[in-house]
KEKE-3310 file (N, C-alpha, C; in steps of 0.2 Angstrom, whole numbers, plus 5000, padded with zeros to 4 digits):
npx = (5461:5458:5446:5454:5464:5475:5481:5469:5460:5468:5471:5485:5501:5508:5495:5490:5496:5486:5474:5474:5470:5463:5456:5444:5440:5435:5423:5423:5432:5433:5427:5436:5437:5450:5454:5455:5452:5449:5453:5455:5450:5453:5444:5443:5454:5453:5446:5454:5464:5458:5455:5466:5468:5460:5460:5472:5468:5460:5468:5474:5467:5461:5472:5478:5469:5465:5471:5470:5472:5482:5480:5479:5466:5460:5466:5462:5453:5457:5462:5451:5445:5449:5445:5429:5434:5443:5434:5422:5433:5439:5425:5422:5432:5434:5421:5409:5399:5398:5405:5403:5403:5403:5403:5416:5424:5419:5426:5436:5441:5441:5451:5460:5463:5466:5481:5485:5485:5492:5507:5507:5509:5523:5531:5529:5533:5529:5532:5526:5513:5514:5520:5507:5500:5506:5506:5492:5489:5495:5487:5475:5482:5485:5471:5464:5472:5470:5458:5455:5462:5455:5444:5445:5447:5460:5469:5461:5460:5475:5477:5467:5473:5486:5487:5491:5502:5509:5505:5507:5495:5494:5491)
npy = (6199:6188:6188:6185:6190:6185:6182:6177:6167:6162:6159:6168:6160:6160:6160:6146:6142:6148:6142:6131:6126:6128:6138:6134:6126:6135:6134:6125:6133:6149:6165:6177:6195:6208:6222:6227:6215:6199:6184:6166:6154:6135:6125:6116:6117:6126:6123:6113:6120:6129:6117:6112:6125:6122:6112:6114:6126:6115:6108:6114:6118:6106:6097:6099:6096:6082:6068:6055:6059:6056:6042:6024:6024:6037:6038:6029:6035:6046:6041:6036:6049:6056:6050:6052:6063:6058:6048:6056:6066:6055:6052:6060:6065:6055:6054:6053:6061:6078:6087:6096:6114:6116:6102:6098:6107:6105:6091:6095:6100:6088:6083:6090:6093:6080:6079:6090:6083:6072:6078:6082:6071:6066:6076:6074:6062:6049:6036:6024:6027:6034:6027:6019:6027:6031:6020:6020:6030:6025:6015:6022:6030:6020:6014:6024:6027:6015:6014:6026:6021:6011:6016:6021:6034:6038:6044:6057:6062:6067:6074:6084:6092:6092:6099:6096:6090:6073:6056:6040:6028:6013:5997)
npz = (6090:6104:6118:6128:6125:6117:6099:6086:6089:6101:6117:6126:6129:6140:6147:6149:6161:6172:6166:6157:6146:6129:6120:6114:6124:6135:6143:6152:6163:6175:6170:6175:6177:6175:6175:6159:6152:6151:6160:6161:6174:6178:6181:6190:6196:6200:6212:6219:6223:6233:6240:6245:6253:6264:6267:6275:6284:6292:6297:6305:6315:6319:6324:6336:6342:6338:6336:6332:6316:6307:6305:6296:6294:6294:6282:6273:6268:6262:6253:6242:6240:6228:6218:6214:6205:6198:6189:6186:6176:6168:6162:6154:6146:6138:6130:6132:6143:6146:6157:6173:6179:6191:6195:6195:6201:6214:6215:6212:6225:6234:6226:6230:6243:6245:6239:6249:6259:6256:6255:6266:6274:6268:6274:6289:6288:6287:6280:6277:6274:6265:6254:6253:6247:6238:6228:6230:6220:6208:6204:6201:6191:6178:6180:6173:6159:6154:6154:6147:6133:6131:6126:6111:6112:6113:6103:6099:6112:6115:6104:6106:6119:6114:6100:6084:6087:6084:6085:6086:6083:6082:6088)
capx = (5462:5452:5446:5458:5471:5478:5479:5466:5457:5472:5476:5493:5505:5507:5488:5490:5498:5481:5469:5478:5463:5462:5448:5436:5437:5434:5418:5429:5436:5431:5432:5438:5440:5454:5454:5450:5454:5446:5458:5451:5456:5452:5436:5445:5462:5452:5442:5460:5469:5453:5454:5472:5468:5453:5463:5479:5467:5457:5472:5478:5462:5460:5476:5479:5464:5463:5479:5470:5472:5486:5481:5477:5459:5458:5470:5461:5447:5459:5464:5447:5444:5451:5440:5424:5436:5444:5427:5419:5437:5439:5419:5420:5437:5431:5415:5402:5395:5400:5406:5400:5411:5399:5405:5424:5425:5418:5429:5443:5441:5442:5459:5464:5462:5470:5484:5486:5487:5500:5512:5508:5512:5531:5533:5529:5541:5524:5534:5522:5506:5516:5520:5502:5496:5509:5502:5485:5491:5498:5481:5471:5484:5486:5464:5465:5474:5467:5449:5455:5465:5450:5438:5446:5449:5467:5469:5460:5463:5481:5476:5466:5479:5493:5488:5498:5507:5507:5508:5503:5488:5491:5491)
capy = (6197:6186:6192:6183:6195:6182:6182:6172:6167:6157:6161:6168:6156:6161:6160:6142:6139:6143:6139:6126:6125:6132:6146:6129:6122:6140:6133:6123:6137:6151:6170:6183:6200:6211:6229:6226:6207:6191:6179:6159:6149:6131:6126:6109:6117:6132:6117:6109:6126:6130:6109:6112:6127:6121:6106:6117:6125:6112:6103:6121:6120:6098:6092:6098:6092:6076:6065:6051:6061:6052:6036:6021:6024:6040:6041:6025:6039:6050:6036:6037:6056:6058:6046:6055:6067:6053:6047:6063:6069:6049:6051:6066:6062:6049:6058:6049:6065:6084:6088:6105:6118:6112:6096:6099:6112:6099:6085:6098:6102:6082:6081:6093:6090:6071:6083:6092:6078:6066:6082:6080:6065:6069:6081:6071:6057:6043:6033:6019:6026:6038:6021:6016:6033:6032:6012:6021:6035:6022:6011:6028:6033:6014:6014:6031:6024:6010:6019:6031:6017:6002:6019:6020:6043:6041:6048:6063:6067:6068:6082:6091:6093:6093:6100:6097:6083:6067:6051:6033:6028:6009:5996)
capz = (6097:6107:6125:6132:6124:6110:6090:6081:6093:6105:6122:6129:6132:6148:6151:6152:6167:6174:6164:6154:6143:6124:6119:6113:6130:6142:6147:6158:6167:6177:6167:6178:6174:6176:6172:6152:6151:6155:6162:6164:6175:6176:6186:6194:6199:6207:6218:6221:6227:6240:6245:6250:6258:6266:6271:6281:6289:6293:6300:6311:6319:6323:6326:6342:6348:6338:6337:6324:6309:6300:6306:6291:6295:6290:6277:6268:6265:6259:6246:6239:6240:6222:6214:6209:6200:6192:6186:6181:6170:6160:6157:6149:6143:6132:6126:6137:6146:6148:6166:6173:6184:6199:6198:6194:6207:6220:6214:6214:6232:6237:6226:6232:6250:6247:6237:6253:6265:6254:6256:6275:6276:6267:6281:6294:6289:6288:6274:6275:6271:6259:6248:6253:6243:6230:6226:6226:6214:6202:6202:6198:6183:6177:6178:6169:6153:6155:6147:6138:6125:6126:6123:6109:6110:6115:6098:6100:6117:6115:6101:6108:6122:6111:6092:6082:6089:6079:6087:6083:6085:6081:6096)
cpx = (5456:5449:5451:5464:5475:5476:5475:5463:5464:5474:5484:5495:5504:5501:5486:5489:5493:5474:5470:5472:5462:5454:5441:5435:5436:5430:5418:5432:5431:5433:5433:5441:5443:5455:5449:5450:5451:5451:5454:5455:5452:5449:5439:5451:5458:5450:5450:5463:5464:5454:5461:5470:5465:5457:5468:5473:5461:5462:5473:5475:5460:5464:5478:5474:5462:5468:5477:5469:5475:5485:5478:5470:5455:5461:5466:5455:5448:5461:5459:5443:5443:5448:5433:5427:5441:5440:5425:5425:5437:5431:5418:5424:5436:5425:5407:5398:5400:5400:5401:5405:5409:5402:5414:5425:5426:5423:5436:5445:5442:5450:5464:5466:5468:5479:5489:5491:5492:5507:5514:5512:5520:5531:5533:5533:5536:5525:5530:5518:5507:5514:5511:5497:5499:5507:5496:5484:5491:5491:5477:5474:5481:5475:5463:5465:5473:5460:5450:5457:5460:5444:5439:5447:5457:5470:5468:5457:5467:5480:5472:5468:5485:5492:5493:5503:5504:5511:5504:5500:5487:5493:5498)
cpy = (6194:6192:6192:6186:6190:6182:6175:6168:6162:6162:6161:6162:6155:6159:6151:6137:6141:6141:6132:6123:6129:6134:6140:6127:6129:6137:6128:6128:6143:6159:6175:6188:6204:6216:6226:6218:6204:6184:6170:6155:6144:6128:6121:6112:6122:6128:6115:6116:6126:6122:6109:6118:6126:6116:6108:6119:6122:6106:6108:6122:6114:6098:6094:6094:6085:6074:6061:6052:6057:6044:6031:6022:6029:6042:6036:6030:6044:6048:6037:6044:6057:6054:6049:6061:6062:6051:6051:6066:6061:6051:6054:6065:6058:6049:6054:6055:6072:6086:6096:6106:6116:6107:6097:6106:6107:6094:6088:6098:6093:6080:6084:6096:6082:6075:6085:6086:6071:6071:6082:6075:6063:6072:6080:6065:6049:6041:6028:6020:6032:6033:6018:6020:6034:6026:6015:6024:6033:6018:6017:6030:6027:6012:6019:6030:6020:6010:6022:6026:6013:6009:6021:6030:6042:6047:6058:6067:6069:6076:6087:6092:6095:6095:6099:6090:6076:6061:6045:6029:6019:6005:5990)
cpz = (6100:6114:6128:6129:6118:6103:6090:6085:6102:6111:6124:6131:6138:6152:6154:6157:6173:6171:6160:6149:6136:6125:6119:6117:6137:6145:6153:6162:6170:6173:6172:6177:6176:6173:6166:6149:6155:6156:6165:6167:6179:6181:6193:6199:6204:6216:6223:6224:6233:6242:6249:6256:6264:6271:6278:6286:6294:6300:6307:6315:6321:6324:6332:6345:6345:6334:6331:6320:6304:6303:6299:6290:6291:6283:6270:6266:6260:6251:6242:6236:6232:6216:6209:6204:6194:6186:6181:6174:6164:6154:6153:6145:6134:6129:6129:6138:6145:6157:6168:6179:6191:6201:6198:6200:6215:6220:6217:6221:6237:6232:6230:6237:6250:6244:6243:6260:6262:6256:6264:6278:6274:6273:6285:6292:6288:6281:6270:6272:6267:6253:6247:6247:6237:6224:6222:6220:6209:6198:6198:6190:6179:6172:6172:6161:6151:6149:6144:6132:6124:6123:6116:6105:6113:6110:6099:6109:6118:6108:6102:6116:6120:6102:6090:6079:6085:6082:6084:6087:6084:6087:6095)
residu = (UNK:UNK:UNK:UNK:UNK:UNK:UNK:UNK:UNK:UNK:UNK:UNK:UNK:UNK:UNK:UNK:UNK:UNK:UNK:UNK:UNK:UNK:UNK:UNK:UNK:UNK:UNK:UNK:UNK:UNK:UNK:UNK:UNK:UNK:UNK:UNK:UNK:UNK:UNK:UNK:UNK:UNK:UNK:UNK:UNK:UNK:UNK:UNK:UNK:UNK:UNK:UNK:UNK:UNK:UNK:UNK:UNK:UNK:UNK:UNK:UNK:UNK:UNK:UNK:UNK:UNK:UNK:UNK:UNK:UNK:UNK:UNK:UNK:UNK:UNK:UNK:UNK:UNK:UNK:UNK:UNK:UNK:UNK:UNK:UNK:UNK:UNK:UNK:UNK:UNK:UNK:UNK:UNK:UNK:UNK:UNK:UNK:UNK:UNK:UNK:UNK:UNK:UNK:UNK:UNK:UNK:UNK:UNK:UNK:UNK:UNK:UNK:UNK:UNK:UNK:UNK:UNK:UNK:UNK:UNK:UNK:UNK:UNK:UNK:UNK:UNK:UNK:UNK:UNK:UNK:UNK:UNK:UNK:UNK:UNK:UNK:UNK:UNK:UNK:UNK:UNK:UNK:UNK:UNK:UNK:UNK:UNK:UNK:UNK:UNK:UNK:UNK:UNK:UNK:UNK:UNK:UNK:UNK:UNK:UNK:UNK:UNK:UNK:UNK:UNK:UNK:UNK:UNK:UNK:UNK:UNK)
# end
């Protein structure tokens, strides 16, 4: 049994949902311990949970007092928010550099702020600069795959996310 309570050194199924990170990549995650157990959970997502909360109540405390929150102006800054986490995961991704939980916490916290505030904007009914955020979303993936396949790890990113899995690697 690992620490993390699995045979042979693998994380519980279950453990996934938040760590989503096998035992070789913990050093990506945060370990917290629970009675006799270490539970990890994933250094980015923990940033991205605090950025949303950071963000409600960041809203519950300005938008009375300040009306040009959803206007293009701010929202064009929200578009870029999620960028230094885009960056920092392909570089790593593709085996250029190792990230650290500093930075992938910080990133997290700016996704997961723009996260927050695209959900806002469903809710509020602000269709345009929905489509405006869903365009930039698409540029981001689109950029994304983009580097992983000319970097030529598409291969072995898809298994170490998916062991196992057998796909074709030719172009």
């Amino acid at each position: 049994m690992s620490e993390s309570g699995g045979a042979d050194g693998d994380a519980p199924r279950w453990e996934y949902l938040i760590a989503h990170h096998f035992p070789a990549r913990y050093s990506r995650t945060f370990a917290v311990p629970w009675g006799a157990r270490r539970y990890h959970i994933c250094a980015r997502c923990t940033g991205q949970f605090v950025g949303i909360l950071a963000y409600i109540v960041f809203v519950i405390i300005a938008l009375p007092r300040y009306t040009g929150f959803f206007t293009p102006q701010v929202q064009f800054l929200f578009a870029f928010a999620p960028l230094p986490g885009a960056i920092d995961w392909v570089t790593q991704a593709v085996g250029r550099r190792e990230s650290t939980n500093t930075i992938r916490v910080l990133t997290g916290l700016l996704a997961g702020a723009t996260m927050a505030d695209g959900i806002a904007l469903i809710v509020l009914q602000q269709w345009a600069l929905v489509a405006a955020a869903g365009l930039v979303l698409t540029g981001y993936m689109l950029g994304i795959l983009l580097a992983i396949r000319r970097s030529g790890a598409w291969a072995r990113i898809i298994e170490e996310h998916f062991p196992g899995l057998e796909i074709e690697t030719t172009p």
